[in-house]
N, C-alpha and C positions, 0 to 999 in steps of 0.2 A: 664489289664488297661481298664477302661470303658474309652470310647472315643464318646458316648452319649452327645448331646448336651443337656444343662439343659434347663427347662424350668420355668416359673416363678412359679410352684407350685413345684420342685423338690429343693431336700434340699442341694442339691451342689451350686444350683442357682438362690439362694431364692427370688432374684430382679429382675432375667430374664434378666442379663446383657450378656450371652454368647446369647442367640438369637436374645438379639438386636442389637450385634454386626455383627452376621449371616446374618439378616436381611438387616443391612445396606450394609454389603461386597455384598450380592446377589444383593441390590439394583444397586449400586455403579458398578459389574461386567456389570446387564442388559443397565445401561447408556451407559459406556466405549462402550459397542460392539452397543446399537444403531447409538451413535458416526458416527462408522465407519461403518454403512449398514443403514442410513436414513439422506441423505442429506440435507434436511429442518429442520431437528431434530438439526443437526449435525450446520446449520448456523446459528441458535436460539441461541442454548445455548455455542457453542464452537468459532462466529465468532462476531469482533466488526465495525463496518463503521462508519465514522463521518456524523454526518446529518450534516444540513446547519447551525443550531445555533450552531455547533463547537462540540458540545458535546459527545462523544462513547455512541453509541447504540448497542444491540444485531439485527442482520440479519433478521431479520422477511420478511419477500418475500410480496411486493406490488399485487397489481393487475397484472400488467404485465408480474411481475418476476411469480407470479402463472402460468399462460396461459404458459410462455415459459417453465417452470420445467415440464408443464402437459405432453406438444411436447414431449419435449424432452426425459422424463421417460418413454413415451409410444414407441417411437421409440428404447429405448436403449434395452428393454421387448422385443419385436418382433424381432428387428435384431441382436442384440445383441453387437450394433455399435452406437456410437453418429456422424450423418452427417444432421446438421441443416444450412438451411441459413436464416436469421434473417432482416427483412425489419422491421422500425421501427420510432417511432416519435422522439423526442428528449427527450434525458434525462428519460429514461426508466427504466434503473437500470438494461440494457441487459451485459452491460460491467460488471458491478457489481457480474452479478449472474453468468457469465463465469469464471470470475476471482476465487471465490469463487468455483466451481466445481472443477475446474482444482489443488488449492492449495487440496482441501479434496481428490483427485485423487492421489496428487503427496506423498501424507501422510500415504495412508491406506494399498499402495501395494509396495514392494518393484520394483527397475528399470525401476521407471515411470517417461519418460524426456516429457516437453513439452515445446513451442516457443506462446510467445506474438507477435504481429506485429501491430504495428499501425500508422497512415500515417506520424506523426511524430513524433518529440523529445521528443515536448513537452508534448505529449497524454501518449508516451512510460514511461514519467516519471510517470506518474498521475496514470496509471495501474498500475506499479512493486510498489508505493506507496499505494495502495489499497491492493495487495498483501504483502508487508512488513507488516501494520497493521492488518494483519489478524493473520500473523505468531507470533509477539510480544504479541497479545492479547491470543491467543489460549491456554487452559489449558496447565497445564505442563503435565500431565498423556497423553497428546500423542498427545505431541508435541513434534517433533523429533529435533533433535540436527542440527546445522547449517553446514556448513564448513566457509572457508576461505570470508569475507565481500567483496561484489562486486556490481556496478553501474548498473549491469545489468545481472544479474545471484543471482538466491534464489538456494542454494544447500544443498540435505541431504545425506552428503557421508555416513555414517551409513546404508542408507536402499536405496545408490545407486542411489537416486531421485534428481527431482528438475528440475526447469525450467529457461528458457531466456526471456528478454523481448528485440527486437528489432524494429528500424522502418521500413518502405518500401521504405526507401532510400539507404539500407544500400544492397551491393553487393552478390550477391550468399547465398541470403537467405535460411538456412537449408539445400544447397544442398551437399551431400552426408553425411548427416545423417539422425539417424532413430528415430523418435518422435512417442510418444503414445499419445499425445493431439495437438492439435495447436490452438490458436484464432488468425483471421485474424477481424481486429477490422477498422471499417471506408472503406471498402474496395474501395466504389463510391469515396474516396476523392484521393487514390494513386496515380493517375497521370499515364502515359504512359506507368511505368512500370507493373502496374498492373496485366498485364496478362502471364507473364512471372514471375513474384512473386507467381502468386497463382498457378499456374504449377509446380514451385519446392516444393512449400510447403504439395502442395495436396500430391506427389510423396514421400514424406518426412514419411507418415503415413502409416503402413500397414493395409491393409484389414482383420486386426483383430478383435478379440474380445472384448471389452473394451478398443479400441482404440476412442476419440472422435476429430472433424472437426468442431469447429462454426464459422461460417464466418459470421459477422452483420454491416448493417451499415444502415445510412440514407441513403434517394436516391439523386442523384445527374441528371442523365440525361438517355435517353433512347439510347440501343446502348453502353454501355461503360459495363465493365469487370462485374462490378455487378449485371448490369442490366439482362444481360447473363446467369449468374450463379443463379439470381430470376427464370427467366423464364426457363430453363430448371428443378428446382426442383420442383417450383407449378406448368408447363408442366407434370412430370413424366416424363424428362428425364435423369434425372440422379439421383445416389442412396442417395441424401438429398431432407429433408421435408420442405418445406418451410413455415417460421412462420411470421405474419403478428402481430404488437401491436399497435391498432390506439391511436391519442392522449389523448382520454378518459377516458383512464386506470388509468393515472395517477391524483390521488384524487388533487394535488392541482392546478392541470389546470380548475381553476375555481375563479370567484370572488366571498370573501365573503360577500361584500357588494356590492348592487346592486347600481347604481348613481339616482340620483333623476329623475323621469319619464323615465326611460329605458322600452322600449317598443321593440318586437322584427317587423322586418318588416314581410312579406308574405312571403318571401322567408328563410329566417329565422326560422320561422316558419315549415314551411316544410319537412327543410333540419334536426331541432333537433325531429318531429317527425316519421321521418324514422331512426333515429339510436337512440331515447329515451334519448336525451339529456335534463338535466334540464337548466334553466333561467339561473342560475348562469353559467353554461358552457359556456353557448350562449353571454352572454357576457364578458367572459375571452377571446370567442374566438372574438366575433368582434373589442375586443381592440388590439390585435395581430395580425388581417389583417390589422388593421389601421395603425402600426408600420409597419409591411414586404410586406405588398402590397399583393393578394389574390392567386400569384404563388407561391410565395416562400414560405405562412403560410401553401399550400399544401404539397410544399414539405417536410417541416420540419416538420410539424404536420397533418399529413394523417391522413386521416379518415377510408380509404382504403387502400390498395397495388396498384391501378390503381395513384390515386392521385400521390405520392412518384415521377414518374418519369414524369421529366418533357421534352418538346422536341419542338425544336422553330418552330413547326408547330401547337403549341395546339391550337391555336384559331382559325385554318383552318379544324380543325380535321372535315371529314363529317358528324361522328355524334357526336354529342356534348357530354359530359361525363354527364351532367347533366341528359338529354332525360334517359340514362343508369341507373343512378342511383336512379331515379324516378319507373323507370321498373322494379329496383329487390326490391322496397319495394311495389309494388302498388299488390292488395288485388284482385284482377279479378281471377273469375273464366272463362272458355275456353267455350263457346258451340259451337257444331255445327261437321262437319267430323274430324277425327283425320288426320293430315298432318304429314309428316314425309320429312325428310331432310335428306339425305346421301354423305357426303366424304367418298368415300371408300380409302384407301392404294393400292399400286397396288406392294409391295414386302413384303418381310416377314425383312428388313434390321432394321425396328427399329420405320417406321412410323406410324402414329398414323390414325384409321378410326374410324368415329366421326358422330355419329345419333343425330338428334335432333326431337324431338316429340312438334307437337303447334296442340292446336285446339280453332278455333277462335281468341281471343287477350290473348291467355294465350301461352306463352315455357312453355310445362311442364316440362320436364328436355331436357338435353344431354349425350351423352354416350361415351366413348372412350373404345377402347382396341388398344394394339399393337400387330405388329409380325403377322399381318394375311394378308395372300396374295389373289390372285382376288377371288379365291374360299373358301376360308374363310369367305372373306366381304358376299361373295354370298349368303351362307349359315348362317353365321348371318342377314343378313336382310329377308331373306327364313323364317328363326323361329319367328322375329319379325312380318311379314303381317299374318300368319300363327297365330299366339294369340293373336294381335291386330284389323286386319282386318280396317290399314287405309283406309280412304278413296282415297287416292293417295300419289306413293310416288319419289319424284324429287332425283334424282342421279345425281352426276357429271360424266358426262362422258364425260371432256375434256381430247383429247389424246388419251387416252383407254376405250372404252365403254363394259367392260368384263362382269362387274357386272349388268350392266343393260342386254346386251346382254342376256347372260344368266337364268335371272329370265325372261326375253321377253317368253325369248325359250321357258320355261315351262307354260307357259300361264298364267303370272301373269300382267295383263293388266293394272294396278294402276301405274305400276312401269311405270314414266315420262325420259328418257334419258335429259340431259339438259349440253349443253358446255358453257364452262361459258366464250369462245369467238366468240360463234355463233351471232347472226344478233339477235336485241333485238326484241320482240311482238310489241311492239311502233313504228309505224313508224316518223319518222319527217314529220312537216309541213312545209306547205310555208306562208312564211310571203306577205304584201300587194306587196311586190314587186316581189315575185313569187321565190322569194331565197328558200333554205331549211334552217329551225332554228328546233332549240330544239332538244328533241330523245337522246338516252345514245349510247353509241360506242359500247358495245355489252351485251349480258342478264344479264354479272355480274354488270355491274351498273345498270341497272333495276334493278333487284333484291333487291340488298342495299336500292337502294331511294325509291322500295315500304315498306320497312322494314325502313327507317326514316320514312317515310309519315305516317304507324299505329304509329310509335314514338310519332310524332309531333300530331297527332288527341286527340280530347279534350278526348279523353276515353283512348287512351295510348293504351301500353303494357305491360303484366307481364312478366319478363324472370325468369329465375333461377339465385338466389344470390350470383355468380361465380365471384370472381375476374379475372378470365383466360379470359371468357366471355365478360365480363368489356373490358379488357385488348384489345382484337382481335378485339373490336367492333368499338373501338375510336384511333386508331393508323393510320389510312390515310386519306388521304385527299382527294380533289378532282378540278378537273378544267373542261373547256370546251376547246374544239378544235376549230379548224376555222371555221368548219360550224356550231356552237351551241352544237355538240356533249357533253353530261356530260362524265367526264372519269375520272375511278379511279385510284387511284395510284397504281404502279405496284404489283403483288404477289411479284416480289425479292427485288423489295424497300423495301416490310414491313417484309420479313425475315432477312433481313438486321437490322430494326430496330427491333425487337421482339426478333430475333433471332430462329425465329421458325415459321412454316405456319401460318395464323389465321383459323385451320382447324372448331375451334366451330362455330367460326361466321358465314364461309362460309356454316356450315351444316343449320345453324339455316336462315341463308337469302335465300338459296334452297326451305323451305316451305315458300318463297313468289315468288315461280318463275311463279305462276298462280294468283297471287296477295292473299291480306289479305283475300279474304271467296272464294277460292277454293275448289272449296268440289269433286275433281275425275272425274267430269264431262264437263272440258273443252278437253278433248280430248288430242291425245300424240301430243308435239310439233315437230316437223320436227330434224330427227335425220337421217344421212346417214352414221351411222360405217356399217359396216359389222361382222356378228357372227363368230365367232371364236372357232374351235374345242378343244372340253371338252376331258379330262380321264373321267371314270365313279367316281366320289368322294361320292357316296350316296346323292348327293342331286338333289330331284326327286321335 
């Protein structure tokens, strides 16, 4: 039997209807399996959402749903794990695009459970309804069969699958079962239990392989469960990536008609030419701080990750968010000696040691690593004078002066020891009545207010465009004591509120502990640790 496919010049096949029936099957095969191995492919053409005029569209991923699929595919590539935490404006289409991964997840692989959770009933329902329309509209060629109808359970006993949707009211969430996905949806909104919700849930997922964790939500305050779980994964410490979608992304946060003489103010101004906003944005957005008032359009529609959290000190904050936000867009080049800034770590437990490099009014970056103990730090800042040849370089060395110690030893003379509760350079004055006024309480507020003071100068600062940065630079505040003393707010206050050291800030306010044009030539400041015996480690 020939079993030859015909073709349109052979005489079995004279119309070429067996290859274009081939053609279509192959076609038809290569779609079905992009289906299931191209998840934008797969939302396109296999998923429907209702826009706002009512009507079923196909999945097309906005701006923002792009940025988070980019995160996200690039993280799942490297590790082999989806663990995202998701900071965000409102109405992004983050819930949208979870909701949608999680059904194409629970569909493609057999014994895939995963748990919805959202602050409430009402959210709970709005989600498993965006999931149910996914499933009803989905081709029939693979789409999987249902089980039993349920208020809150989508199941595919066929291939073992399928997920729950619940709120964060609801008791012993997930605890002792095992999930291959979870979204934790609104997390800033859960209330008290928060954190004992997202402990059973994390515990719920193993550290597998195509396992995925997205946890999203607007911000709500600084200090509370999510604010936590932000700053340890844009920190680096813990194994999620932190993704940020400011409100721009989304095309119709904008007016399309402009009102008769809209004109933007100066500041206004300013604010859309540091993030490339057009007119039309500028004023969707001032009509929406004129409804929520200029806190709360932060925190619902951030521009940044710093904005998002809000905290009832922000208008005491010492340095203002704005001075900041002016600093990572402003255009200055650095001249003059290179300065360098050092928090070293003094264990190998998990802490983070943190260089920051300025010359003149420019940071030119910051650096972190973990996991390196005194002679570690040692030896990385050893390589760094050694190829840079700054001109001086400020160490913390409150508590433990190892790292300076050491580089001293070796005859590296640049290197400055600086405790940042030693007795400040400034001394206080007397006022006409012979009192003492003024003066900071010890070098770490000096430091800071000469690092506002280049802020506040008509020439500024350039930092690096960090939100971590951002973040560590505008979290305390400040007061005076009874003799005029400035004093800033505690280091465990703001680990408190942060959740974590402000290790960048403090590297970056070190290269002002000889003020803004230090160039290596003021001499070592007064330091009395005592040196301390080395092992030989190679560094000479």
């Amino acid at each position: 039997m020939d079993t030859s496919m015909g073709t349109p010049e052979d005489d079995n096949d004279p119309d070429g209807i067996l290859e274009g029936q081939m053609a279509a099957w192959l076609a038809d095969k290569a779609h079905r399996r992009r289906l299931l191995e191209d998840f934008p492919y797969f939302c396109e053409h296999a998923l429907k959402l209702r826009a706002e005029s009512g009507e079923l569209i196909p999945l097309i991923f906005n701006r923002s749903q792009r940025r988070l699929w980019a995160a996200i595919e690039k993280q799942w590539k490297e590790t082999g794990r989806i663990r995202v935490v998701i900071c965000k404006a409102r109405q992004q289409g983050a819930s949208t695009l979870t909701a949608a991964l999680f059904y194409w997840l629970a569909i493609r692989k057999r014994g895939q459970r995963g748990y919805i959770i959202a602050h409430r009933q009402q959210s709970v329902s709005d989600l498993f309804g965006i999931v149910n329309r996914y499933h009803d509209n989905c081709p029939e060629e693979i789409k999987p069969k249902t089980g039993a109808a349920s208020a809150n359970e989508l199941s595919f006993p066929e291939i073992d699958s399928g997920y729950r949707v619940g709120s964060a009211g609801s008791e012993g969430l997930a605890r002792g079962s095992t999930l291959q996905f979870a979204h934790l949806s609104e997390v800033a909104l859960w209330g008290d239990g928060a954190e004992d919700h997202v402990a059973g849930l994390l515990q719920a997922v193993p550290d597998i392989p195509d396992t995925a964790i997205i946890i999203e939500s607007t911000a709500l305050q600084m200090g509370d469960t999510f604010h936590r779980l932000w700053n340890n994964a844009e920190g680096g410490n813990s194994d999620f990536t932190s993704i940020f979608t400011p409100w721009y992304l989304k095309d119709a946060y904008q007016d399309a008609k402009l009102p008769a003489g809209f004109e933007m103010t100066e500041t206004e101004q300013e604010y859309a030419k540091q993030h490339k906003l057009s007119v039309n944005q500028m004023c969707w957005r001032r009509r929406k701080i004129l409804q929520l008032g200029e806190n709360k359009f932060k925190s619902e529609f951030p521009i940044n990750a710093v904005e998002c959290f809000q905290f009832a000190e922000a208008e005491l904050a010492f340095i203002p968010g704005e001075l900041i936000a002016r600093a990572r867009k402003s255009k200055l080049h650095g001249s003059g000696a290179l300065i360098i800034g050092f928090d070293p770590a003094y264990s190998e437990s998990g802490d983070w040691a943190v260089m920051a490099w300025r010359r003149g009014r420019e940071v030119i970056k910051t650096e972190k690593r973990r996991g390196l103990n005194a002679m570690g730090c040692a030896g990385w800042l050893k390589s760094v004078i050694d190829a840079e040849r700054p001109g001086a370089v400020y160490v913390d060395a409150t508590g433990v002066g190892a790292v300076a110690d050491r580089l001293l030893e070796q005859g590296y003379s640049q290197v400055k020891p600086v405790i940042f509760s030693g007795k400040a350079q400034e001394p206080q004055r007397m006022d006409d009545n012979g009192r003492l006024v003024g003066g900071f309480q010890n070098r770490r507020a000096e430091m800071y207010h000469r690092l506002l003071e280049a802020l506040q100068s008509e020439e500024g600062l350039r930092l690096p465009d960090s939100d971590t940065l951002h973040a560590d630079l505008t979290c305390f505040t400040s007061r005076h004591d009874s003799t005029g003393r400035m004093v800033l707010e505690s280091k465990d206050a703001i680990r408190r509120k942060l959740g974590r050291s402000p290790d960048e800030a403090d590297a970056v306010a070190l290269t002002f502990a000889d003020g803004l044009h230090a160039t290596g030539s003021h001499g070592n400041m007064p330091y009395h640790g005592k040196p301390l015996p080395y092992p030989d480690l190679g560094i000479y």
